[in-house]
N, C-alpha and C positions, 0 to 999 in steps of 0.2 A: 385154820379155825374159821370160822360159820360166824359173822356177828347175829346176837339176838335179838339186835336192835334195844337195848335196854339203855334209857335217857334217865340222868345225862351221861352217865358212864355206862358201857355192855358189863353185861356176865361176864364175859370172857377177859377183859383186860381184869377186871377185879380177881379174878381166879388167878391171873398169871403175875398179878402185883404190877400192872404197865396202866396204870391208871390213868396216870399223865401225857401218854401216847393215844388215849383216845379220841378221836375228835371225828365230828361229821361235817358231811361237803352240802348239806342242805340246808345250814340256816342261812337267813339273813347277809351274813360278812364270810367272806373266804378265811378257810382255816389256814392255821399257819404253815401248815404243811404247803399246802397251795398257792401262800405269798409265797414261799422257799422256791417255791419248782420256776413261777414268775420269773423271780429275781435273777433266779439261775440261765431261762432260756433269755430273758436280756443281756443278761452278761454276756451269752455263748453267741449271741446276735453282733455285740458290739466286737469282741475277740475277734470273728467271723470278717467280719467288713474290715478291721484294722491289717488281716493280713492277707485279705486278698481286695487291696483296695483297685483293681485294674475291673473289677466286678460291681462296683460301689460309685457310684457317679458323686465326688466330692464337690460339700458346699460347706459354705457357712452363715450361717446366719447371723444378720446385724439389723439395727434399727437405731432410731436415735430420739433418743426420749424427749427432746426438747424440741421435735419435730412430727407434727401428727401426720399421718400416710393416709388420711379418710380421703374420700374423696369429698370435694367442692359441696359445703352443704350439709356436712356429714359432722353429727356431735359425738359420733365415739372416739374412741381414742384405741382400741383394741384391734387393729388393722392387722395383719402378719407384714413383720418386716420383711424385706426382701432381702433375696441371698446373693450373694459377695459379688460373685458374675454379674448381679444387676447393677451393681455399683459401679459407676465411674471415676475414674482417678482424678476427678475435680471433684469429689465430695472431700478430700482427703487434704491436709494439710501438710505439705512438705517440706516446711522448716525444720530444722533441728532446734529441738528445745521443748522447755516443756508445754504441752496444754494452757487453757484458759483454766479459771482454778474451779469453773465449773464445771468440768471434765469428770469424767466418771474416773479415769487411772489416778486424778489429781484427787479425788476423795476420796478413793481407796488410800491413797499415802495418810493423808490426814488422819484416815479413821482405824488405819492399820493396830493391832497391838502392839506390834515393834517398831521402834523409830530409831533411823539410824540416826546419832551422834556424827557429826559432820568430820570428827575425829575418824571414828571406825568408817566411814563411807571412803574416806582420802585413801584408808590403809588398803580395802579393798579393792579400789580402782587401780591404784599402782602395785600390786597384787597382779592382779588381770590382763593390765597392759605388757606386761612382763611375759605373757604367753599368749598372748592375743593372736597372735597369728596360726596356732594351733587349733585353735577350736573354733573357728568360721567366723570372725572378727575380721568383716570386708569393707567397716566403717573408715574415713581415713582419722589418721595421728594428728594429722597437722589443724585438727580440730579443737584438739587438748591442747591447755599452754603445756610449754615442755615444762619449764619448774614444777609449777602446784596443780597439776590435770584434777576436773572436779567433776562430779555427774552432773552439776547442772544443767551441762550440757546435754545429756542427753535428756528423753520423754519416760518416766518414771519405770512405765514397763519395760524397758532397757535398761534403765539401771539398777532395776530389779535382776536381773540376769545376769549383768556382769557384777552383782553382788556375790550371788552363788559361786562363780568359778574365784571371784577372788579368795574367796571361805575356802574352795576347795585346795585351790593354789597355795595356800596360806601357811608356814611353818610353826607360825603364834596358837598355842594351844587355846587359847580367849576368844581368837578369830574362826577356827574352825569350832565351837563350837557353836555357833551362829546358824552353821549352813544349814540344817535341818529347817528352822524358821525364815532362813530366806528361801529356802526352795517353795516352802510352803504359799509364803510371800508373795513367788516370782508365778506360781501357776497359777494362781486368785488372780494376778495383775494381769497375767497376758488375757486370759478370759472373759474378765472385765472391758479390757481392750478391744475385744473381738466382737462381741456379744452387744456391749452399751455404746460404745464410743467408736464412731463409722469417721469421724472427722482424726482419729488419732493417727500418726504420723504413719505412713505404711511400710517405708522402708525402715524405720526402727522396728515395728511390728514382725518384718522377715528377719531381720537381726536377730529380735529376740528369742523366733520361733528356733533360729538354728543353735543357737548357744543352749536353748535348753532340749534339741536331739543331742547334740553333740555329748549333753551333758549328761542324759540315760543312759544314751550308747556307752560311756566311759563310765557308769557304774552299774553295765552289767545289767541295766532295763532295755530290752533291745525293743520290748513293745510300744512302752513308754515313747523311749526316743521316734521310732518310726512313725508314730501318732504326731509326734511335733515334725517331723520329717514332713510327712506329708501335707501338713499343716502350710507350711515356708512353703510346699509346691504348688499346694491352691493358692497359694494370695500371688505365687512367680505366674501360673498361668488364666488365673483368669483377668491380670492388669496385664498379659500380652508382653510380659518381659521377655520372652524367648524370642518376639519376632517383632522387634520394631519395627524394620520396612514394613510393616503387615500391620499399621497403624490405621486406624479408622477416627476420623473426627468426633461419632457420637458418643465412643468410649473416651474422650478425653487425652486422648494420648500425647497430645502437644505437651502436655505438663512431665511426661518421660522423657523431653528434651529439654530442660531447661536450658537456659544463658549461662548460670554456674558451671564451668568446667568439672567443680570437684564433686558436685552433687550430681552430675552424669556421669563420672565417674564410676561413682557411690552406685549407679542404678548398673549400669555395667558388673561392676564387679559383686554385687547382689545377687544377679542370675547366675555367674557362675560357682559363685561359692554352693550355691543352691545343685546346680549342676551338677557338680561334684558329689557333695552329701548323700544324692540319689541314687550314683551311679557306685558307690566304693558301696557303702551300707545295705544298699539292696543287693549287690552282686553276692557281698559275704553272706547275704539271711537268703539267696536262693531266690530273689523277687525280681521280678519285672523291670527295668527302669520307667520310670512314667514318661522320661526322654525322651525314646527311642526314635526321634523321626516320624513318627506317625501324626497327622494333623489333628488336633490343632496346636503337637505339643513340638512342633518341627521348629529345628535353633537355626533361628535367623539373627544370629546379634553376634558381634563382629568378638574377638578376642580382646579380654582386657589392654586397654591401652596404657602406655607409661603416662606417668606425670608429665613429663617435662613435653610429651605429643597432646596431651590436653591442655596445657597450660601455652603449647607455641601455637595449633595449629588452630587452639577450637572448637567444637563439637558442630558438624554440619549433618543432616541429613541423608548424605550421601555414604559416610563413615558406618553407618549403622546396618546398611543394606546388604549385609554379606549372608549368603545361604548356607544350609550345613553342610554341601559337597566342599565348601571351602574354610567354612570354621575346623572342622576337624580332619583339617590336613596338619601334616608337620612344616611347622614353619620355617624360613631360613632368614637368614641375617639375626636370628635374635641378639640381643645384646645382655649383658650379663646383667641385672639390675635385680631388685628382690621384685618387680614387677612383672620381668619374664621368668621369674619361677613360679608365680603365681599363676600364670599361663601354663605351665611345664605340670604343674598337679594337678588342673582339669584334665588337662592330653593324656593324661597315664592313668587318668579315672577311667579318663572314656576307654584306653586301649585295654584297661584292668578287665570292666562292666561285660565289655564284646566278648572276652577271652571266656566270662564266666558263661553269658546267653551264650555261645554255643556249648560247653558242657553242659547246660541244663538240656539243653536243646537234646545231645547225644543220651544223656541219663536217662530223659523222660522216651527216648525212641526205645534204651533196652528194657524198660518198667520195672520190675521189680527182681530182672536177673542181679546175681552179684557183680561188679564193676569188675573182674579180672579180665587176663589175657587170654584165656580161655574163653570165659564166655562172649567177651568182644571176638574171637576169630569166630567162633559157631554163629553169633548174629550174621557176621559178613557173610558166610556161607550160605545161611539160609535167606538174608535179606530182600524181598521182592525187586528189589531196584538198585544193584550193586552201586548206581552211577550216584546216587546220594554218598554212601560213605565215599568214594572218590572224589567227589564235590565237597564234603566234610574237610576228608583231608588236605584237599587243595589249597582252601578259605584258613585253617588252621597256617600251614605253611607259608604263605602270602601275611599273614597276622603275624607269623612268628617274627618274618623280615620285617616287618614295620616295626615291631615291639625294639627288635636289634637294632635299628638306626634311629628309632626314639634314643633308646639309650647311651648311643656314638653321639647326640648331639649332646648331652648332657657335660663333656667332657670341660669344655670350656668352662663350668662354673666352679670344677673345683680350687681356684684359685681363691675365691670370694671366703675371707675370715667373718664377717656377719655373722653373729649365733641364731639371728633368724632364716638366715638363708642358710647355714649350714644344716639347721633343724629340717627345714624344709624341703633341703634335697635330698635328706636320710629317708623319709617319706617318701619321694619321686621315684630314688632306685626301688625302696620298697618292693613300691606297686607294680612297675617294670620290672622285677624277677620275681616277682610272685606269678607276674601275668605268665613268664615263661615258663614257671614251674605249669602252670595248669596248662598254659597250652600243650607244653611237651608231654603232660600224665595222659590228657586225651587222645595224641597222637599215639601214643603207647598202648593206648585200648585200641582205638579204630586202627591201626595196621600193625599192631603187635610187635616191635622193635622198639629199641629204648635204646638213643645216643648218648644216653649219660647227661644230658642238657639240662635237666632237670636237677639233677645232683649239681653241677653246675652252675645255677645259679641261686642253690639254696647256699650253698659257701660264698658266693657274692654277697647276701645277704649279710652275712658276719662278716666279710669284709671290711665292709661299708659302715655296719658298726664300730667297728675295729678301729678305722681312722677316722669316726666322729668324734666331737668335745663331747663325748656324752656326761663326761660329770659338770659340764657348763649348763648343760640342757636342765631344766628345771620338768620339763610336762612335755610328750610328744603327742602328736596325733593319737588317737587311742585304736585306730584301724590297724597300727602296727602291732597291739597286744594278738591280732588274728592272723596276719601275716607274717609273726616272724614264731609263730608256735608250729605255723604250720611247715614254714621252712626247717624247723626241726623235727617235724615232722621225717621232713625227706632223708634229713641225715640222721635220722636214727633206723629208718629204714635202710640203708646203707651200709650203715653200721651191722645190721642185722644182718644181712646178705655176706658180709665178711664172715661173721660167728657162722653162718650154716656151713659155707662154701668151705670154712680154712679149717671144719675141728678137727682133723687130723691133728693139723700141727700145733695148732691153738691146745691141743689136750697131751704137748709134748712135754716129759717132763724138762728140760733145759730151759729155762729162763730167758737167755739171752736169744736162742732160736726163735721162740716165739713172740720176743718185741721186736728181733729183724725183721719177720714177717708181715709182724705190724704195720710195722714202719715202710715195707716195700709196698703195701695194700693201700696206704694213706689213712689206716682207724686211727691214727694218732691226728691226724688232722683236721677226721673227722670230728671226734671227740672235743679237740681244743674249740674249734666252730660249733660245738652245741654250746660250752660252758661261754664264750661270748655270746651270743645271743640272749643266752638265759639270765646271763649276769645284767646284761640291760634290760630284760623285763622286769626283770627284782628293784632295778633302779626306779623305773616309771610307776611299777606296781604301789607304792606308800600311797600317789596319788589317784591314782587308776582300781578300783575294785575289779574293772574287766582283767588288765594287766594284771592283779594279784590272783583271781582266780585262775588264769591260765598259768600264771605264773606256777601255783601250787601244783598243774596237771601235769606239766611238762618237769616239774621237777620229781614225782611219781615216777613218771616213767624212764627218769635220770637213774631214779637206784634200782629201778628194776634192770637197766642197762648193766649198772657198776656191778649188781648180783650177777648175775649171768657173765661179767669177766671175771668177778672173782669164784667163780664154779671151775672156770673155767686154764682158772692160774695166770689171767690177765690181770696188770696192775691199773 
């Protein structure tokens, strides 16, 4: 329809009773139509830059109110503050504790709608400490008194965050009902943090940023989280964490080596918590590491050190100077401590991440064919330059042997009863047979043969659960809700490969025939190793929404399983 231009309504909306849908794009103010369409391409702007942040030159902007930026002579006050990068880490306060109380995060507290009761703040923190080591908690313990541990100690937007996880940790139906208003709480405060207050503490500031990725990731916001993810990776790289030796005077960097043992520590095991978050989260969302070695994001900073080698030897300058040909080797002499397993989960981040960049790598070379064995041999056939898949497969193989005696050295910690170290090296194998699952499925496309490797150590997987305390475990990592769906994955693909290959005898009437068959095939083995698996995502899952959602898919595809054996006169 034709409008007639008839003001303030047409002819035609009045004819068709859409009165309210009229509007014109020439007066005075934008119609609403037109704020809509705005809001929208901002939105799709911001969406845009969050998931291809390697396109997006990350910054943040800070200024500090109690501080004018004019220049000499100059009475405005409306300057543009400078962004994060122009900051040096002597603007920055590095004590633990909180702010001056004219602090912007200390007048958020004040002025908050909810206050915590110094009662529910206690319940909370020992809530939190209790899984702290799960969710990127690279703060140390020995900061808290062991009796009565308080937040005092920490800077308010940290204990903003580990309010949330302790809500979410929390069995007390009065405590998790909280967590919505502190999450609310916890992302006003870190913002506040970022935005107003350039002197607030930085290494809580990275703390806080990772406890609340860690903590979208685990309910299932993967944008959210990545937005904070990236967050913790501008403040790791534009204060130069990845490359001490690579310290410059004008950035202030003397102050990343403090005298403190335990606060250099603290700045060490910062980077790598950070490290890691990068490198598991981006691999599973298909993204880039912002890590990768390339300058200026190249790891020059040595492996977390033990306590007791900070505490004897010192922190000297020379300690710090280790390049990435040498941080990401496998180490030897480790000693069994919950300090070298905290090393041991960057190292199976890093070997996870590589496993993944080259399948994107191989994905993005076939574009938009289907991933079979088929259409990977017709690529090899037609492919301009055989000696790249050749090359492919070589770097997979060599990758595969490292992942293997990654996980030979592992051997030695099964001894360690710790429920933090035991949590923590459920996790480690994780990521080391998931990595071999992928590597092995790649190799199965680029040269068309399948060793079973894969099957192989998607039953490791269950294994491993199998003799963890998992009913001790309270919260695991939540990267295992994607890594152990997908191991079942494998074994229900296996599963299925039995049903095609065996219906002859599968469709035999005899009973007992066809559970010997079973049984000679390994489906019963298989089977038992999906229902462990699955029984520990249901476990994690109360706390985990990611863990319950997957939890739900994989258990879908459990009865669609159990249908098709019982079609099939399997029990």
């Amino acid at each position: 329809m034709k409008c007639d231009g008839t003001r303030p309504i047409c002819g035609q909306c009045i004819c068709t009773d859409r009165e309210g849908d009229c509007e014109y794009t020439d007066g005075p103010m934008r119609s609403p139509t037109q704020l809509l369409e705005d809001k929208i391409a901002q939105l799709e702007s911001q969406i845009y830059d969050l998931e291809h942040p390697e396109e997006t030159a990350p910054s943040v902007l800070l200024h500090q109110p109690r501080i004018s930026f004019s220049e000499p002579g100059s009475t405005g006050t409306d300057s543009s503050p400078a962004s994060l990068a122009e900051y040096h880490t002597g603007d920055f306060d590095f004590s633990i504790g909180h702010p001056s109380s004219s602090s912007g995060a200390s007048s958020l507290s004040s002025t908050s709608p909810f206050e915590r009761p110094a009662k529910l703040s206690q319940m909370l923190l020992e809530r939190f400490l209790s899984i702290s080591s799960e969710v990127g908690f690279f703060l140390r313990r020995t900061r808290f008194p062991t009796r009565h541990p308080t937040l005092a100690l920490l800077s308010p937007v940290l204990a903003d965050c580990v309010c949330i996880w302790g809500a979410r940790c929390s069995t007390d139906v009065s405590l998790q009902s909280h967590e919505s208003i502190l999450l609310s709480r916890a992302v006003q405060s870190i913002s506040s943090a970022i935005v107003e207050e350039p002197r607030h503490n930085l290494i809580d500031l990275i703390q806080a940023e990772v406890l609340l990725a860690v903590y979208f990731y685990s309910s299932n916001r993967f944008l959210e989280g990545r937005y904070h993810c990236n967050a913790a990776i501008t403040l790791t790289l534009c204060h130069r964490l990845n490359d001490i030796s690579a310290a410059q005077p004008q950035l202030g960097r003397d102050l990343l080596l403090p005298n403190d043992v335990f606060t250099s520590e603290e700045w060490n095991d910062a980077f790598w918590v950070v490290f890691t978050l990068d490198k598991v989260w981006g691999a599973v969302a298909g993204l880039e590491s912002h890590l990768n070695g390339a300058q200026p994001s190249q790891v020059g900073i040595p492996w977390p050190l033990e306590i007791t080698n900070y505490s004897t030897s010192g922190v000297t300058s020379a300690c710090w100077g280790v390049r990435a040909a040498k941080v990401l080797s496998i180490g030897k002499g480790m000693n069994t401590s919950a300090d070298a397993v905290f090393i041991l989960h960057a190292k199976a981040a890093a070997l996870f991440e590589r496993v993944s960049r080259l399948a994107s790598q191989w994905k993005a070379s076939l574009g938009s064919t289907p991933l079979t064995i088929v259409s990977a041999l017709i690529y090899r056939l037609t492919f301009p330059d055989p000696s790249c898949a050749e090359q492919l497969t070589t770097e997979l193989l060599l990758l595969g042997n490292v992942i293997d005696i990654f996980k030979t050295s592992l051997a030695s910690f099964r001894l360690h009863q710790e429920i933090d170290v035991s949590r923590k090296l459920l996790v480690i194998y994780t990521l080391a047979h998931s990595a071999t699952i992928k590597t092995q499925e790649i190799l199965k496309q680029v040269a068309g043969t399948d060793n079973g490797r894969a099957l192989i150590a998607a039953q490791a997987v269950a294994r491993e659960i199998e003799n963890a305390p998992i009913a001790k475990m309270m919260y695991i990592d939540p990267i295992c809700a994607i890594l152990w769906s997908n191991a079942c994955r494998v074994l229900f693909m296996e599963m299925d490969k039995i049903r095609l290959t065996r219906s002859p005898i599968l469709s035999s009437a005899d009973q007992a025939a066809v559970e010997h068959e079973l049984d000679r095939m390994g489906y019963s083995r298989l089977r038992d190793a999906v229902r462990k698996v699955l029984a520990a995502i249901n476990v994690f899952a109360v706390m985990s929404p990611l863990m319950g959602s997957l939890a739900a898919q994989a258990a879908q595809v459990q009865r669609e399983v159990e249908s098709a054996n019982t079609a099939l006169g399997m029990s």
